[in-house]
N, C-alpha and C positions, 0 to 999 in steps of 0.2 A: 504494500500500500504506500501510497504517498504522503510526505509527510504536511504534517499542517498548512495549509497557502495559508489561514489568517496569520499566521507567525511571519510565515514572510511578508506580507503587510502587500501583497499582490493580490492582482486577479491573476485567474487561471482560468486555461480554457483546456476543455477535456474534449478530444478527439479521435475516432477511429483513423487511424492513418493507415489499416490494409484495407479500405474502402477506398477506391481512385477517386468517387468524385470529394466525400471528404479532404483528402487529401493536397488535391485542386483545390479547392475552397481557401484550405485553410492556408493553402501557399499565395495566396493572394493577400489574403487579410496580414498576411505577417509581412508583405510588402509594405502598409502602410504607414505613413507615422504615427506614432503611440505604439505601433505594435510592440516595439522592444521595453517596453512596459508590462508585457504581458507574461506568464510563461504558460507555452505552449506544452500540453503535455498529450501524449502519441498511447491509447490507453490498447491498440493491439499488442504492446511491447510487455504489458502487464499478463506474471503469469497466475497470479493467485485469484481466484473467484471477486477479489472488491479490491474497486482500483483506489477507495478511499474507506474511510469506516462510513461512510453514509451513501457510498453508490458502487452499488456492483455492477461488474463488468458489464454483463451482458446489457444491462440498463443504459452505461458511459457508452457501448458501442452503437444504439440505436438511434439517439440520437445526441447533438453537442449540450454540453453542461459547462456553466462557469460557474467558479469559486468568487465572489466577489472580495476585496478585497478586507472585508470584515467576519469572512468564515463562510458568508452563507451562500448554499447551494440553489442553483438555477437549473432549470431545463427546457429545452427547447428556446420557445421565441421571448420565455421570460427574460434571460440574458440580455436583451437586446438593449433595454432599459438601462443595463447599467455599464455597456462599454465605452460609454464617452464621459464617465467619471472618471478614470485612470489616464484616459490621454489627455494630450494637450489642446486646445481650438486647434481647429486647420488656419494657417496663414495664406493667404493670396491664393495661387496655383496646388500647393501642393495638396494632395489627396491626408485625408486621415478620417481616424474613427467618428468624429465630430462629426463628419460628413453623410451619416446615415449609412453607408456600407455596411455596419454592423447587424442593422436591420436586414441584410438577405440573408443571413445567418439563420438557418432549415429551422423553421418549428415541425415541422413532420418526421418521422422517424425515419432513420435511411433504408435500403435495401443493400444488400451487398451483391457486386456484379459475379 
């Protein structure tokens, strides 16, 4: 299991990474600015039944979950609401989470290809 994200004083985002289009998704979003704010965590790499005390696997694989950065557990398009607390405004041109991107972040559960 992983340890505390409120300790680290981060968000976290929970992801299947042997889903391709997760994968894609989440390779985008971690283009943006603020992402390096975030830590990404890849929950097909986890081998034990719960990738946290409060979400098992199979739960993290269907669909994305964030740890916000006060402990508490999101899923699906609840997240959405809280990823432009950790990053910074977008300035002029450049892209970031401020910018509603976070919001295509899947409320539906994935499929695996």
């Amino acid at each position: 299991m992983t340890e505390s994200c409120s300790e680290k004083g981060r968000m976290t985002v929970f992801y299947d990474g042997a889903c391709p289009l997760c994968s894609r998704e989440i390779a985008f979003y971690r283009k943006l600015r603020g992402a390096e704010a975030i830590e990404w965590f890849d929950v097909s790499a986890v081998l034990e039944d719960k990738v946290a005390v409060d979400l098992p696997k199979q739960t993290a694989c269907e669909r994305f979950h964030v740890r916000g950065a006060d402990g508490q557990l999101f899923a699906g398009g609840e997240r959405s609401s809280i990823s432009g607390q950790r990053c910074p405004p977008s300035s002029g041109s450049e892209t970031s989470f401020n910018d509603n991107h976070s919001c295509g972040l899947q409320k539906e559960p994935t499929t695996r290809f």
